[in-house]
N, C-alpha and C positions, 0 to 999 in steps of 0.2 A: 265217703261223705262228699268230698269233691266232686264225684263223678254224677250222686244224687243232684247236686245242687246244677248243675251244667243240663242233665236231663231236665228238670223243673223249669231250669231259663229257658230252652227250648221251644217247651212247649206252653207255660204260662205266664211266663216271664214278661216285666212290664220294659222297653226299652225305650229310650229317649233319645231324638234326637235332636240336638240345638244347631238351625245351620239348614235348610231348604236351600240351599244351593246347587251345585256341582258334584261337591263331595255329599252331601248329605242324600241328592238323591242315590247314586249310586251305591252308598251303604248300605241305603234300606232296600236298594234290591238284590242286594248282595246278603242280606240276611234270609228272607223270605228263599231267595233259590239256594242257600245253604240249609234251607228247614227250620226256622224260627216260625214259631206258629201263633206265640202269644201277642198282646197287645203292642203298637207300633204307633208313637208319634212323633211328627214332623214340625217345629218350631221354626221359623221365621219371621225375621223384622221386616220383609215387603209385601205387598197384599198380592204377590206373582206366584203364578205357578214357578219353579226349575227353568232360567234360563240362561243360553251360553252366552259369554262374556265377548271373548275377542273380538265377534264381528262388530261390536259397536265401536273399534277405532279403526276398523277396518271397511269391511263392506256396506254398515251401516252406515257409516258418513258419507260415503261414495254414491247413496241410493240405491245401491242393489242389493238391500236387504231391508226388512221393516223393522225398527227396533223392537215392535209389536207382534213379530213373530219370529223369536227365536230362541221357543222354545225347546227344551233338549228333549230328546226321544228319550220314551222310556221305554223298558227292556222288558215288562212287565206288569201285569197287577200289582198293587200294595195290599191294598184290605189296611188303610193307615189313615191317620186321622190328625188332620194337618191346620194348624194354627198358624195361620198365615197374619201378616199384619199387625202382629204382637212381638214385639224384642222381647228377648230374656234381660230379667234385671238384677238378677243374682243365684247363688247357689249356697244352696244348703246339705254339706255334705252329708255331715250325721242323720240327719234324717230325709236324704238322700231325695229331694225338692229342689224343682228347677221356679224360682221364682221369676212370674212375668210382669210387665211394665202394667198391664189394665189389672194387676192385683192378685190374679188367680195361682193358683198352683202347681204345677204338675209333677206328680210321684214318679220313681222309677227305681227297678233294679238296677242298667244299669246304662249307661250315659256316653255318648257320641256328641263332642264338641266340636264344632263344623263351621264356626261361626266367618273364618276367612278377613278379609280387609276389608278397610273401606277409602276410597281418596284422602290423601291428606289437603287437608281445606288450607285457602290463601289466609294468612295468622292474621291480619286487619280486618276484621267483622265487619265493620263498617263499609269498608273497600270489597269484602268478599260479596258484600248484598247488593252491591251497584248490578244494574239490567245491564247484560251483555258477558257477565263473568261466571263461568263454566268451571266444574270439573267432569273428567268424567268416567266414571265407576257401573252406575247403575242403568237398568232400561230407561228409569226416568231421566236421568241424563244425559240421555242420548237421543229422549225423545226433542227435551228443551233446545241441545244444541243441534241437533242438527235440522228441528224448525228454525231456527235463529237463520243459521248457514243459508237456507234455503228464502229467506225473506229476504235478502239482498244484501247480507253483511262484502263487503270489500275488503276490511283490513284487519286481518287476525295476527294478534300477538301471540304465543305461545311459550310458556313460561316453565322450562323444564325439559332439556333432549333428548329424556331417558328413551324406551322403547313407545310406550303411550304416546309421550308426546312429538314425538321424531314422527309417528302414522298418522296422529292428528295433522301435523305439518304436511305430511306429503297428501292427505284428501286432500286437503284445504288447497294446495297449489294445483293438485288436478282438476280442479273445480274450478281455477281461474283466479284464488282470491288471491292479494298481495300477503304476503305469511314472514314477519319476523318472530325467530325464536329465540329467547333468549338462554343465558346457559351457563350456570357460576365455574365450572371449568374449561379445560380447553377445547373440549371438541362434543358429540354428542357422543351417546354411550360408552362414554368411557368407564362409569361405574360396575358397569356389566363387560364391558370386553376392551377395556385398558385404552390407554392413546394410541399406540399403533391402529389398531381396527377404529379407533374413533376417525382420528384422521380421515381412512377412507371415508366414515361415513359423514362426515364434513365437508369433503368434496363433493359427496352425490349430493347434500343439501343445497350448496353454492350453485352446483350445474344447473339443478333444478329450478333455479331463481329464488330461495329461501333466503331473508336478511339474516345471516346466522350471525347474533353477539356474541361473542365467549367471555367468557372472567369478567361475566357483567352478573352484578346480582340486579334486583327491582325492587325500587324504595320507595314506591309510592303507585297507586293506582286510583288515575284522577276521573270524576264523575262531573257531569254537567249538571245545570241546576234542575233538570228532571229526573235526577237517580241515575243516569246511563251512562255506562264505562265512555270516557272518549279519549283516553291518553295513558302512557304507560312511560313513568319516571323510570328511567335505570343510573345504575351508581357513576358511571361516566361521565353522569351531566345531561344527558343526551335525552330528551321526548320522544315515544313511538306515538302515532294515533292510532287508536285500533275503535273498530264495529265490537269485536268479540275478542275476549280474553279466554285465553283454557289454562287454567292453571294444573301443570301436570307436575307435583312435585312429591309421586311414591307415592306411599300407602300406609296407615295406619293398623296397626293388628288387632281385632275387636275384642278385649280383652277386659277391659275397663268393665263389664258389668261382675268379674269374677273376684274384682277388688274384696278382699274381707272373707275369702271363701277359703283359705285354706291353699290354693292348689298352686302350682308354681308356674303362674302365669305373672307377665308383664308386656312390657311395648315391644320385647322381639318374641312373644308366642307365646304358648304353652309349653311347656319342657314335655317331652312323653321319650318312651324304651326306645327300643326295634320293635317292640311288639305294638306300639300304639298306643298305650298305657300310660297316663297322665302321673307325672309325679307332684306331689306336694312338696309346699313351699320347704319343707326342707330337705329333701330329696329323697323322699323314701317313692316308690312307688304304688300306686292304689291300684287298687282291683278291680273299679267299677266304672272307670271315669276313664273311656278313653278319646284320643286325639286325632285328627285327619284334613287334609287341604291345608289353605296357605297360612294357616293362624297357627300349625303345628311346627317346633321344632323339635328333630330329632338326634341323634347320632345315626353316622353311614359308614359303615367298613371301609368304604373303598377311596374315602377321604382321612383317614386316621382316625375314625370316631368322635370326627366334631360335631357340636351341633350345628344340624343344618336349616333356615327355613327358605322352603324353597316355594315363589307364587309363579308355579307352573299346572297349567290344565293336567297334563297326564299325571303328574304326582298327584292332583288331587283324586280324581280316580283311582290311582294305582293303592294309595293310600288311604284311601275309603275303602277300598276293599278287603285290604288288610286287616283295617281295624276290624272290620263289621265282621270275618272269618275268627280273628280272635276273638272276639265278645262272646259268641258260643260253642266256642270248640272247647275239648278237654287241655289239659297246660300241655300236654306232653304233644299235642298237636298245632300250638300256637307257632308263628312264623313270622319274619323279620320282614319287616319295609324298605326295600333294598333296590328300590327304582331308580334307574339312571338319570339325575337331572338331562332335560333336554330344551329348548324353547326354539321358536322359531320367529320371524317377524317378515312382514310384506312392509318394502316404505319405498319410493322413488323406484320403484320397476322391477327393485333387487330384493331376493329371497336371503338372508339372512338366519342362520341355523346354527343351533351351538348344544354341546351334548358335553356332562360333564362342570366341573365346578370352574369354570374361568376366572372368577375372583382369586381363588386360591396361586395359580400361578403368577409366578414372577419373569417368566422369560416368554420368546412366544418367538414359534419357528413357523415362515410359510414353506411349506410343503410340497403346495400343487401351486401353478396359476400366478398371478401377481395383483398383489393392490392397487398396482396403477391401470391397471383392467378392468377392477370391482368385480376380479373371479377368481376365487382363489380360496385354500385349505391354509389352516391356522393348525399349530396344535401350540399350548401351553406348557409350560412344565414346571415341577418342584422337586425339588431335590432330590433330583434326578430322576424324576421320574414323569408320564405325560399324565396330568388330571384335566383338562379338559382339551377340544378340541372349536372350530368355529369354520363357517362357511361362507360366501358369497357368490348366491348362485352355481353351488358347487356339492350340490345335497348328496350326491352319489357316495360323495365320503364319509358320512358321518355312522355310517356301518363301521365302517374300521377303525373309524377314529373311538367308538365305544370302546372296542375290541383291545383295543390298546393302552385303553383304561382301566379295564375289568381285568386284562393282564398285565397292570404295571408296568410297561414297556419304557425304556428306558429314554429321558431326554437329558442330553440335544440327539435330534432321531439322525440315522443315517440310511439312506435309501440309494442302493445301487443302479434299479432297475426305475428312472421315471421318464414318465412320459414330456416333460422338458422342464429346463433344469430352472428352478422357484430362484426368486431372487436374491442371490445371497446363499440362498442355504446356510444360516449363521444365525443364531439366538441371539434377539435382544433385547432390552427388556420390554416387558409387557407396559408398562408404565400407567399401572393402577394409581388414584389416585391413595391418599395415607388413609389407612381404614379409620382411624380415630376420627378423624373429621366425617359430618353426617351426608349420606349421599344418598339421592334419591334413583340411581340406577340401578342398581343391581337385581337382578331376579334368585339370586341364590345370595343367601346372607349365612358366612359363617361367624359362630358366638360362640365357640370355646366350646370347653369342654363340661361346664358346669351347668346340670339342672336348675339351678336357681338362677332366677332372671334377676341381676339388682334393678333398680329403677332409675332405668334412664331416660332421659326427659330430653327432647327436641323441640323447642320451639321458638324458630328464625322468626327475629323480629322483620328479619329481609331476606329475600331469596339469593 
């Protein structure tokens, strides 16, 4: 009977997909080149075709790229029928309807949630609509600011040192403009890769000419009497003037239209298997509704089976894929989502690369190279073991440094044979900041062990 029903999806099978993104296209070509023959629709909330992300804090702000054209290649025909410009506004399992915001309907056998992030907005509404005040997430935000940028802004405040806003900083000072960042811990990217590697990359922002605040939050952002940002309150006492604000503080996980639906989503994801299969709010798993890209959390073997949500490009892919092979294959053929977190960043000249969960560790041994270089190999570790590894301008390693992952290789590491000898050679700590407290750096977020998301609520009256 199983196998009947698998064949019928196949080939007449109606499938949905929620999420025209990254992950979502990739899915749908990942079904179509696996032989799904039946009905195929594509859901999103922007009126764009599929396009990629990165370069818009990257080479889009630089100018040497169009926000306008960066669209993603596709690998194929669809034969799909794509609802562009319409958000999804609920779901109805039982009768297995994706309800959308202009009222309509859409049926399906059986359901790909792809829906991913979106900036998390500056919490003063009033202050957020002042002219000059930026996030930035989408094409359209990247068309707004970086027209802004290019109209003659001067003095850009930047609100947030995670990855985002650390490249938003570095365009902005390769462009010439005067660039204070502000930063409620000690250094930038510490959420993502602890105070030692912050440190360095606090250095490179100072060298740069970057006004870096730390242990400063922002209690106000002041507008002139035409609507237009001209000043930036921080908790010190202290005024910025800024042209343009970019408020870079995370991401939100688009989850909120699934409220009332049954499924066990909240503010850190969708819960789903290894196989991509969404579970409901009380942890049973469904059959029809599966999960993929950054709005997914899973469990990963090679972390203890935590859940992981990870807003990295390659997982979304890797993870589209996955799902989209399980939605029609037999059970006995279904396969685990078992991608190695990776991310990388360009900021101030330096190539920064990280493979592996780095939040998870507590200690962090340099390797290769040295920080006071801004060249050097990091590896992480937890008891006793290495789970992630990090780079600075030093990508050649991050082959082994998986390797050593995927083999539990033991830390603090010992290396006989190196090519010269790293500083110290001695574990210390990593110095993440208390995961209880909310932090907007991290690209891999570990939440335990449990399917069920309670509902946690973030929302800083001050950055």
């Amino acid at each position: 009977m199983a196998a009947d029903y698998v064949d019928w999806l196949r080939r007449e099978g109606r499938i949905v997909i929620v999420g025209a993104s990254l992950a979502g296209l990739r899915a749908a070509e990942t079904l179509r080149e696996e032989g799904f023959t039946g009905s195929l629709t594509l859901i999103g909330d922007e009126p764009y075709d599929p396009y990629d992300r990165p370069p818009l804090s990257k080479s889009v702000l630089l100018g040497k790229a169009s926000p306008r054209h960066t669209e993603l290649p596709r690998r194929r025909h669809l034969d799909a029928e794509w609802r562009l410009g319409v958000p999804a506004a609920g779901l109805d399992l039982t009768g297995k309807r994706v309800l959308l915001a202009d009222g309509e309907e859409v049926e399906y056998d059986r359901l790909l949630i792809a829906t991913g992030v979106r900036a998390r907005p500056w919490p003063v509404a009033e202050e957020a609509e002042l002219d000059g005040v930026f996030v930035l997430r989408t094409r359209d935000d990247a068309v707004a600011l970086t027209e802004r940028l290019r109209a003659g802004a001067k003095r850009v405040v930047v609100i947030g040192a995670g990855f985002a806003g650390s490249e938003v900083a570095s365009a902005c000072r390769e462009m010439g403009m005067e660039v204070t960042v502000a930063e409620r811990a000690g250094a930038p990217l510490v959420g993502a890769l602890g105070g030692v590697v912050g440190a360095v990359a606090a250095d490179l922002q100072l060298e740069n000419g970057v006004d870096l605040r730390t242990h400063v939050t922002v209690t106000a952002l002041e507008g002139d009497p035409m609507g237009r940002v001209r000043s930036v309150h921080l908790s010190d006492e202290s005024v910025v003037e800024a042209d343009v604000v970019v408020v870079s503080l995370g991401s939100l996980r688009n989850t909120e239209w699934l409220t009332g639906s049954g499924l066990g989503a909240g503010p850190r994801g969708i819960a789903s298997d290894a196989g991509c299969r969404a579970f409901d709010f009380r942890g049973i798993v469904t059959d029809d509704v599966f999960v993929a890209g950054d709005v997914a959390r899973s469990p990963h073997a090679l972390f203890g089976y935590q859940f992981l949500s990870l807003e990295h490009w390659g997982n979304a892919v890797a993870q589209a894929e996955t799902a989209a092979h399980n939605m029609i294959c037999p059970a006995s053929d279904r396969r685990p989502h078992m991608w190695m977190p990776a991310f990388w960043s360009s900021q101030f000249g330096v190539n920064i690369k990280s493979v592996g969960v780095p939040p998870m560790g507590d200690e962090l041994m340099i390797i290769q190279g040295s920080t006071a270089e801004r060249r050097f190999v990091g590896v992480y570790g937890y008891k006793g073991r290495i789970v992630a590894g990090v780079t600075f301008d030093n990508a050649r390693w991050l082959e082994y440094c998986q390797r050593q992952i995927e083999q539990g290789a033991p830390f603090p590491v010992e290396y006989p044979t190196m090519d010269r000898r790293p500083e110290g050679r001695k574990a210390v700590p990593a110095d993440f900041p208390d995961p209880a407290l909310p932090t907007h750096g991290p690209t891999v977020t570990l939440s335990g062990y449990s399917p069920a998301d309670r509902r946690l609520v973030f929302t800083p009256g001050h950055h």
